[in-house]
N, C-alpha and C positions, 0 to 999 in steps of 0.2 A: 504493500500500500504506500511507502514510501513514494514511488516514482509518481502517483496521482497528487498526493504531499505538496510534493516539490510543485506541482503544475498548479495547484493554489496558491501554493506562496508565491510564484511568478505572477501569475493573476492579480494577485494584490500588488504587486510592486507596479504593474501599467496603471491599476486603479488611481495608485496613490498620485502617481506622477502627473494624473488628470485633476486632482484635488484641489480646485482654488476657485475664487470667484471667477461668477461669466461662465462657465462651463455647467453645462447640462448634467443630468445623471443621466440623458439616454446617452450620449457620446460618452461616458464611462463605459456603459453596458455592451456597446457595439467593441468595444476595445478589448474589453474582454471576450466577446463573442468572437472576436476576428482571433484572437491570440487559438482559445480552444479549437478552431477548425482549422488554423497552424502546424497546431500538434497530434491531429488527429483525436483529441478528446472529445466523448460525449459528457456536455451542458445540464448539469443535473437537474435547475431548477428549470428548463425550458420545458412547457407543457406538462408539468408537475400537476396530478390532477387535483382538486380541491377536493377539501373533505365534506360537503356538501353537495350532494345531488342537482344536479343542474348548474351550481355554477363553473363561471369558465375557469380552465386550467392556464396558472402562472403564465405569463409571456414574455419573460428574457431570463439572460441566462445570470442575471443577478437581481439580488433582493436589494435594493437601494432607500434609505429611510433616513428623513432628514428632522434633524430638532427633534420634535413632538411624538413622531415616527420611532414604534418601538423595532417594529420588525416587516418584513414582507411586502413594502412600501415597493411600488411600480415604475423601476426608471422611464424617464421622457422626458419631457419638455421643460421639466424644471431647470431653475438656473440657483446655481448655490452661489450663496452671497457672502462677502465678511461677518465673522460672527456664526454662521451655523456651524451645526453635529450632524456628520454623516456618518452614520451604519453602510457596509458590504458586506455582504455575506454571498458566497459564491462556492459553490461542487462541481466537481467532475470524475468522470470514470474512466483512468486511463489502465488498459488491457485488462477489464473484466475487474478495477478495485479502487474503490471511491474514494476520493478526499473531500473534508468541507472546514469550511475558517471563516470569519467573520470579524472582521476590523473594524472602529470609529475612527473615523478622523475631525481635526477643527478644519475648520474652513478659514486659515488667515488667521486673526487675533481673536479669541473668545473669552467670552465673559468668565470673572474666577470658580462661577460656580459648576459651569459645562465643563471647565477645565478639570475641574476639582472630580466631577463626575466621571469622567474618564480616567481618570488618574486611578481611581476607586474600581472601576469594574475590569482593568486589567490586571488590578491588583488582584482581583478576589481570584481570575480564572490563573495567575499567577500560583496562589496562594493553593489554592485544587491540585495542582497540579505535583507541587512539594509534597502535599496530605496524599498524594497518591502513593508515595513509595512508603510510607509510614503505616497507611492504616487500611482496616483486616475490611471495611467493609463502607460501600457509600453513601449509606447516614449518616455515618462519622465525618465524610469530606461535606456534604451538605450542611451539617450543622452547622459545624466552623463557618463555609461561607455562608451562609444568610448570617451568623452573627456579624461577623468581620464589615457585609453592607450596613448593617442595620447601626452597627458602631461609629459607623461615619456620617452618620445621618441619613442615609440613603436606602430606597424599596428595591427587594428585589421582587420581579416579575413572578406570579406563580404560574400564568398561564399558559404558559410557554415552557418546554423544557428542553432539555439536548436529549440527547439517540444514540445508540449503536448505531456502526458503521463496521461495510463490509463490502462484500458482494452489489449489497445496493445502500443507497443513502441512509435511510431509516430503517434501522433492526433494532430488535429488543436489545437490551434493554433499555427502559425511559431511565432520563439519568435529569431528577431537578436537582437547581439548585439549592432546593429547601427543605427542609423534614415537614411530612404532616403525618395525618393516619392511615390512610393510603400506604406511603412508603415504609413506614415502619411495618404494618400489618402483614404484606401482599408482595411490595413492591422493590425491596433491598437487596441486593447483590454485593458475592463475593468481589475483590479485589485480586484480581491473581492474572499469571501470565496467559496469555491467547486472549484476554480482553480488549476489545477497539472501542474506545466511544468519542463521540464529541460533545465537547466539554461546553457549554454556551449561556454561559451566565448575561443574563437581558438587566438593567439596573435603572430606575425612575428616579425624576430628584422628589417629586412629588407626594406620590400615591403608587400602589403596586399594581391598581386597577388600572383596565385594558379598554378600546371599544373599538368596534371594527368599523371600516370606511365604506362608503357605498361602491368603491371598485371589487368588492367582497375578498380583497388579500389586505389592504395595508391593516394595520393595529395600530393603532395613538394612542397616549396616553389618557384618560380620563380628565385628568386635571391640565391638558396642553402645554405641561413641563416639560424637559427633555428628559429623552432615554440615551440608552450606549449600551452596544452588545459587542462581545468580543467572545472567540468561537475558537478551539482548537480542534483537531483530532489527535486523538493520544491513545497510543497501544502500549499494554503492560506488559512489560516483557521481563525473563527470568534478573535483567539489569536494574530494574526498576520502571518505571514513567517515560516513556518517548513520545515528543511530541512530534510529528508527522508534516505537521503544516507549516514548519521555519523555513529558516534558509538554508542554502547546502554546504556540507561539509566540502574542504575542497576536493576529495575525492571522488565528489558528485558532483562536480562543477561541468562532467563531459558525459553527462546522461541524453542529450539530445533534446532537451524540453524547456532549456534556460536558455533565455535571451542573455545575449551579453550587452546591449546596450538597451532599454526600454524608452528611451527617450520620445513622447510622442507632440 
């Protein structure tokens, strides 16, 4: 799964490099579109079908959510301006084994408190990721992070959670960021090697609450405060925690799927 990894963490490096004001999120989305048919990868979330009957299935090949935008917001025609948060989140399946990541970025100069928010929901998926080589089981990692938000003043999302990854984007197990009854009861799993999941702690300054858009994918916040999601994929392996979706060792610098210059 590493080599699909790597084609995300690529993916975000053209994202980022589009990140400024004036710029669209549909020309992020096309950049990343053109990189995946580059490398011969299948676009995980294009035609992703809704989990509601009748409505339409996802339509690019990234989730793009700005400010208020918690998750699954619709690249187009928007223009990001000085001062916003943008969310990416973006999969793919290279030779049959999926990657998925999801980054914030500021847009220019942002306020201390957006800053402050990001700062905090990398920390936490940070934070997940050290509790991965330490502990027997993922209520243990979820407690820590919901306290770890909630310490800093800040909501974590409940309605939303991360996945296993594998074969395809979403596999068991669901992995929240948070303990409830649910997870404790039914829902907890061991920590041990041969485990893949993605890790994807969603963080509000507001409110934890959710509501959906009339395009039936975007999520905003309830209270119009800003969010930030930040997304690994991370395989347990007999070493400990590997994260899947960084950058490459220089070993892996001549895999065939890294741009050496992304300048766009």
């Amino acid at each position: 799964m590493r080599r699909a990894g790597l084609a995300v963490w690529q993916a975000h490096q053209i994202a980022a490099e589009l990140v400024r004001p004036g710029v669209t999120t549909g020309k992020i989305d096309a950049a990343v579109d053109e990189y995946y048919t580059e490398i011969g990868g299948f676009a995980l979330f294009r035609n992703y079908p809704h989990g509601q009957r009748g409505k339409p299935a996802f339509p690019a090949v990234t989730c793009i959510s700005v400010n208020d935008e918690v998750v699954h917001g619709i690249p187009g025609p928007r223009v990001l301006e000085e001062g916003d948060v943008v969310s990416i989140d973006t999969g793919v399946r290279i030779d049959g084994w999926c990657g998925d990541a999801a980054i914030t970025h500021p847009v220019g100069q942002v306020e201390s408190e957006p800053a402050k928010l990001l700062e905090v929901t990398t920390g936490v998926l940070n934070l997940a990721i050290e509790l991965l080589a330490v502990k027997k089981r993922w209520s243990e990692v979820a407690q820590e992070m919901a306290a770890y938000v909630s310490d800093h003043g800040f909501y974590t999302v409940e309605s939303f959670v991360g996945h296993g990854i594998g074969r395809e984007m979403h596999e068991d197990p669901q992995v929240p960021n948070f303990v409830n009854k649910t997870l404790r009861a039914s829902g907890d799993f061991p920590i041990e090697p041969g485990l893949v999941i993605a890790v994807e702690p969603m963080v509000n300054i507001g409110t934890k609450r959710v509501k959906s858009m009339p395009d039936h994918w975007t999520q905003c916040t309830f209270d119009g405060k800003a969010s930030a999601h930040f997304e690994h994929t991370i395989a347990i392996t007999e070493e400990g925690p590997q994260p899947l979706t960084v950058g490459p060792t220089p070993e892996e610098e001549n895999l065939g799927i890294l741009r050496k210059n992304t300048a766009t």
